[in-house]
N, C-alpha and C positions, 0 to 999 in steps of 0.2 A: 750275887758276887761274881766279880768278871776274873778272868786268867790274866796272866803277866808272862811274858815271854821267859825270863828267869825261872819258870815255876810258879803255878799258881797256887792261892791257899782254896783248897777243895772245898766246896759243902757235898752232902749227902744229898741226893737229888731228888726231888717227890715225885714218888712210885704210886702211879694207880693201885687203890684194895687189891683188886683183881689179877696185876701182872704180880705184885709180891709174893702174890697166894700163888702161884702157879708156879714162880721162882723157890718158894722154902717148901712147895706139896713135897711127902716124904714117896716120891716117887720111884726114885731111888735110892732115897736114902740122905738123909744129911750128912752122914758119913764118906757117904759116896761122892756126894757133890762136890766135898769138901777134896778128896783125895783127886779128883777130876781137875778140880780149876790146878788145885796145886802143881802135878804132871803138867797140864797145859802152861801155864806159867814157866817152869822151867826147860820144856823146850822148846817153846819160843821165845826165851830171850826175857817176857815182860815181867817186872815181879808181882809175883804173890802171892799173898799168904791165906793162912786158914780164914783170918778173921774176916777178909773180903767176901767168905761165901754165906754171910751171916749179918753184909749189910749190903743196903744199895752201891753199885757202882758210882764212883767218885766223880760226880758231875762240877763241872764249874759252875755254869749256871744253867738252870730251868726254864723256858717259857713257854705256856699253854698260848699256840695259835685259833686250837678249834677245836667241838667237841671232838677227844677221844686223839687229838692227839697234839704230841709236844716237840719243840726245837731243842737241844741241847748239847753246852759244848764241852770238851774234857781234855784232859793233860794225861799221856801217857809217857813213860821213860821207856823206849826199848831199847835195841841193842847198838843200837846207831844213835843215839841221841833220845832227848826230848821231843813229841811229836804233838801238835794240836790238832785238834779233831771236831769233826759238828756232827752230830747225828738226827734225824727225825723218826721218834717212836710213835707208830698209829696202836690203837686199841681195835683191833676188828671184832671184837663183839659188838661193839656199837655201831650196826647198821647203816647207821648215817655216812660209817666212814667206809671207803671204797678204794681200791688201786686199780691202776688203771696203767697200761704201755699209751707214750707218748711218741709221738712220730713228724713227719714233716709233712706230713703229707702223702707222701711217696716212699717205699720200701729203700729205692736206690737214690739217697739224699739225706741231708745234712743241715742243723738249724743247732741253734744255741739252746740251752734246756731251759734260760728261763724265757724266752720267744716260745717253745711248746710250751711252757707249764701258764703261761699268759693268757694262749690262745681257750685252754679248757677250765681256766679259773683255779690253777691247782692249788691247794693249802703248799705244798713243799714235792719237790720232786731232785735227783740225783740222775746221774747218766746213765746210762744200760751197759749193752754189748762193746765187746771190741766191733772194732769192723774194716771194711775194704779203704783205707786211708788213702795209701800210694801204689801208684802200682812201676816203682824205678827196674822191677824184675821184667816188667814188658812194655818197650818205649813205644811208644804210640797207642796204646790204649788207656783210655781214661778210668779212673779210679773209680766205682760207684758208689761209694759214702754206704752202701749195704753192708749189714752186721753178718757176722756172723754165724748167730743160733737162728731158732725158730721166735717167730713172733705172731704170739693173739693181742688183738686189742681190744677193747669192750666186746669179747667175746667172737671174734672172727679173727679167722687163721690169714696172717697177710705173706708171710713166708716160711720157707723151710731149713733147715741146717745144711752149710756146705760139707764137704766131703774135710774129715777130720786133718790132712794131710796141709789142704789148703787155708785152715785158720791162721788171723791174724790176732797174738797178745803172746803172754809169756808161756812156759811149759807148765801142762796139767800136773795134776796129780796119774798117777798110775790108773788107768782103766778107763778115764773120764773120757766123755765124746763132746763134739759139738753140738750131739743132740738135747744136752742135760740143758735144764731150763730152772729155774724160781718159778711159780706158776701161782695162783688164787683161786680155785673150785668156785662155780655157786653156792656153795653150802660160807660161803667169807670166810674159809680158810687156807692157810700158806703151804704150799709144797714144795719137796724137791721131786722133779720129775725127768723124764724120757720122752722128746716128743719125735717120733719118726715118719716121717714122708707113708703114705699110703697112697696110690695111683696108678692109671694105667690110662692108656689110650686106645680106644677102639674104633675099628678097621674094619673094611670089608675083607680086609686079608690075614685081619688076625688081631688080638691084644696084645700090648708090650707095655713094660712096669714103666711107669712114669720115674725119673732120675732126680727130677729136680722141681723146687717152685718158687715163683721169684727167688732167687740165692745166683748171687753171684761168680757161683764157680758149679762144675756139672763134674760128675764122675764118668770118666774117663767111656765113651761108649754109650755114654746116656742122651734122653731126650727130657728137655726142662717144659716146664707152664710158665708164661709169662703171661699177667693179668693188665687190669688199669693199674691197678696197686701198685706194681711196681714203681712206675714216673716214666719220665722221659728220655734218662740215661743210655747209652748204647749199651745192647745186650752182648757186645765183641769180647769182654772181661772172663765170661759166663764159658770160653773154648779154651780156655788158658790155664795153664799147671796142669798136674796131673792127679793122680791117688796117692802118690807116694811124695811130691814135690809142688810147693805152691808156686817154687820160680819154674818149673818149668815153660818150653815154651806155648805157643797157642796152635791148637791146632788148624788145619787147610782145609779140613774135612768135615765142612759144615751144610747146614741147611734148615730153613726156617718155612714154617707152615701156618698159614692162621687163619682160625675157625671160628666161626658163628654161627647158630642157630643149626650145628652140625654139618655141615659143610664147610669144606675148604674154601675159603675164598683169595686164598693169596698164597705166594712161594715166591721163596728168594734163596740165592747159594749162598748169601750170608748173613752175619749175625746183623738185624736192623738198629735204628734208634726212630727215638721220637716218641704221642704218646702212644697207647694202646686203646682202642676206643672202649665204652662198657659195653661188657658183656661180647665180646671177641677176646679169644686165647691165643698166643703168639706160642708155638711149638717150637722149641731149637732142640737138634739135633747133631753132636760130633760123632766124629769118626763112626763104629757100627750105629748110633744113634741114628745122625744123619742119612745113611742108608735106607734104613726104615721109612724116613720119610720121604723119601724121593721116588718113594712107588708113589705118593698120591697127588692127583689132577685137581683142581680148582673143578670144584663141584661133587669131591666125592665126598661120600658121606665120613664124620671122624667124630669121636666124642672123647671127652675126655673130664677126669672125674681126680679129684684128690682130697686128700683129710689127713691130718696131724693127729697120728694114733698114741694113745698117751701108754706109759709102760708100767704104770704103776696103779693109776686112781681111776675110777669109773665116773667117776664126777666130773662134770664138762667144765672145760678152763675158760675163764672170763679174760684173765691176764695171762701171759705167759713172756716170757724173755730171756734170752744166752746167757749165760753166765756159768764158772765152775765152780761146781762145791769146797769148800775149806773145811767145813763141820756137819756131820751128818749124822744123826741121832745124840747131839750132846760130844762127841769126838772127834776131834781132827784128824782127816784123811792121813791115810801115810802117804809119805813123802812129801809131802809141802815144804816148798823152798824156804831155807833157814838162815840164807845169807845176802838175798838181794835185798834191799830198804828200798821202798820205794813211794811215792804219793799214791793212795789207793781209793777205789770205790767198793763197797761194797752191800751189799744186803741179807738180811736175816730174820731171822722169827724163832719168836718162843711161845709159850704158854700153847701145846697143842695146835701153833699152828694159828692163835687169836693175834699176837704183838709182833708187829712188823719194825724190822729195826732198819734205818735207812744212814748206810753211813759214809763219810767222806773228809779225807785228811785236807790239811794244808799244804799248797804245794811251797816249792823250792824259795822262795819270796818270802815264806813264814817262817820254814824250819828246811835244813837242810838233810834232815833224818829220813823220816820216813818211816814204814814199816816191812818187816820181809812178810811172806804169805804166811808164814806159822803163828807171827806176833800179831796179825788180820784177825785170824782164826780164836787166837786166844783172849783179845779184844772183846769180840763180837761173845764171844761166851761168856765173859765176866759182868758183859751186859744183861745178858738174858736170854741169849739164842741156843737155838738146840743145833738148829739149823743154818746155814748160810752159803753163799757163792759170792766169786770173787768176779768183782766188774770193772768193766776199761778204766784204765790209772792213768799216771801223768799225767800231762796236758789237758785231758780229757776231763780228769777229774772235776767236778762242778756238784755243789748243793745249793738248790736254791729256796727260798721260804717266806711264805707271804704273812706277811703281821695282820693282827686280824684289823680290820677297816679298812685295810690298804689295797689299791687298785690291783695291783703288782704282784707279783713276787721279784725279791732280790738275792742278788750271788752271797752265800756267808761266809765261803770258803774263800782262800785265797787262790786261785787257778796257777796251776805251775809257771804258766807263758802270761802272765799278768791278766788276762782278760780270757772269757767264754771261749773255748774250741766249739765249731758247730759237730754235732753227735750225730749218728745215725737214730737215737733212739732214747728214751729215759723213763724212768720207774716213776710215776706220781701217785700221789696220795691227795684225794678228793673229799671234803668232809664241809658242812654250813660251818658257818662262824659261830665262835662260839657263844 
């Protein structure tokens, strides 16, 4: 049964044995759960009641793409209006099924999610991170399409978190970093995590902590790693803002080094572009950074080493990608903003971390509503999540999903600006047909 713009007539949606049982386990209580969605409900705007914690969420319609996981769309009323919504639920106990960060290629660059989700065959993939879009605060430097968190992708680290000062998207919650990530362990379960820069560069005169790694923006006095990974994008972006200001200006006081097989084999006084070849690291350095590096001569010995140390899980991350929390153990963060509506992406997980919830509104073209971050949060719980982060909205916004037999995957959402925004990045879900 399909939705109608007017409001649609709901069915109750088919819940895998396994997520049900994990959604009614008395874990804390049915009582509890019960008194949970209620609170969440009413301060975020969406209604509802007891009786919702005692059946599935009110799906429009169902459909099974592939084993272990489904497409599905829903009607919510918040506080702005009607809003339509598409979500894709994976089953991660079933092996088969896998998540994975989707990219362009290049850390500093920008493609359509269903152009990535094409190129790796993906059952269903949504957007990721905010990231570096325009840069109107510094004329003459080019934008690099780079996100803002940290990103693994089948299990290697491609960048690190800019400095919190310099993110692009709306305001956090109290306390949140650009470090927090959604992440997926080898063990095929869903986290929320802490992923922070670990490096250094060493010297015949000394070691000094590495600042940055591909990421677009450096902390004020830092030295960045720039890889292949990164792309071809000019790394001039990367001396611009500050710790306290993302419009600030760029700084004069640069200097770039770069090493192979430990040795310097190159210096320049500014930030370069083009690619990076494998296996050579491109060093920048501003202000005290750059000083550091202007002791070393082409041939002197440099090494340099970095890892995305995780703050929570000992279990090594397969996936990882920016995003900020809305819901963390079953509860919505405080402060979460209660009055901007907006077309949103987001992602989440329940059931210990097994059911991946993947979700994305209709933009402005469908419903002029929206949702604020609290009625996101309280969405995503009524679904099934314990857990969630909130991902680049607007324009951005994109869910795409391939029918099983289908070459393809296709856009289901309606995109705020009528067609695909290219993204720095996107969440997919990998699984056989069913």
């Amino acid at each position: 049964m399909t939705r109608t713009d007017a409001g649609a007539t709901r069915v109750p949606a088919r819940v895998p044995d396994r997520v049900r049982a994990a959604r009614t386990a008395p874990a804390r209580g049915v009582r509890a759960a019960v008194v949970a969605l209620a609170v969440l409900g009413t301060v975020a705007g969406v209604g509802v009641t007891a009786a919702d914690a005692d059946s599935p969420f009110p799906y429009d319609s169902v459909e099974r793409l592939a084993h272990g996981v489904e497409y599905r769309q829903f009607t919510v009323t918040g506080s702005k209006g009607v809003v339509h919504g598409h979500v894709l639920v994976a089953d991660l106990r079933d092996r088969r099924v896998r998540v994975d960060l989707l990219t362009p290629g290049a850390v500093a660059g920008r493609q359509a999610v269903s152009v990535m989700a094409g190129a790796r065959h993906a059952v269903g993939a949504v957007n990721g991170d905010f990231f570096d879009i325009t840069e109107d605060q510094h004329p003459g430097v080019p934008p690099t399409g780079s996100a803002d968190g940290p990103e693994i992708a089948s299990g290697r680290a491609l960048k690190a978190a800019v400095p919190d000062a310099q993110r692009f998207g709306p305001a956090r919650p109290p306390g949140e970093t650009t470090r927090d990530v959604l992440a997926m362990g080898t063990d095929h379960r869903m986290r929320l995590d802490r992923l922070t820069l670990t490096g250094e560069v060493r010297t015949a005169a000394g070691t000094y902590p590495l600042g940055g790694f591909n990421q677009y923006a450096l902390p004020v006095g830092g030295i960045g790693a720039y890889t292949a990974d990164w792309g071809s994008v000019s790394r001039q972006r990367a001396v611009c803002g500050s710790d306290t200001s993302r419009g600030a200006g760029c700084s004069m006081d640069t200097y770039e080094v770069a090493v192979r097989r430990g040795r310097v084999v190159a210096v320049a006084a500014a930030p370069g572009a083009g690619t990076i070849a494998r296996g050579t690291t491109v060093l920048l350095g501003r202000d005290a950074g750059a000083d550091t590096l202007r002791a070393l001569r082409v041939g002197d010995r440099a090494a340099v080493g970095e890892h995305l140390t995780p703050a929570a899980s000992r279990v090594p991350y397969v996936f990882a990608v920016g995003g900020f929390p809305v819901l963390r153990d079953g509860a919505p963060l405080a402060g979460l903003d209660t009055k901007t509506a907006a077309t949103r992406t987001a992602a989440g997980f329940g059931a210990g971390g097994h059911t991946l919830y993947l979700l994305a509104l209709d933009g402005a073209a469908e419903s002029n509503a929206g949702l604020t971050i609290a009625e996101l949060a309280a969405v995503l719980h009524q679904m099934g999540a314990d857990d969630a982060v909130d991902l680049d909205g607007g324009g951005s916004t994109t869910l795409v999903a391939r029918d099983p037999g289908a070459r393809a995957a296709t856009v289901r959402n309606h995109p705020s600006g009528g067609a695909e925004r290219p993204v720095a990045n996107a969440v997919a879900i990998l699984a056989p047909a069913r």
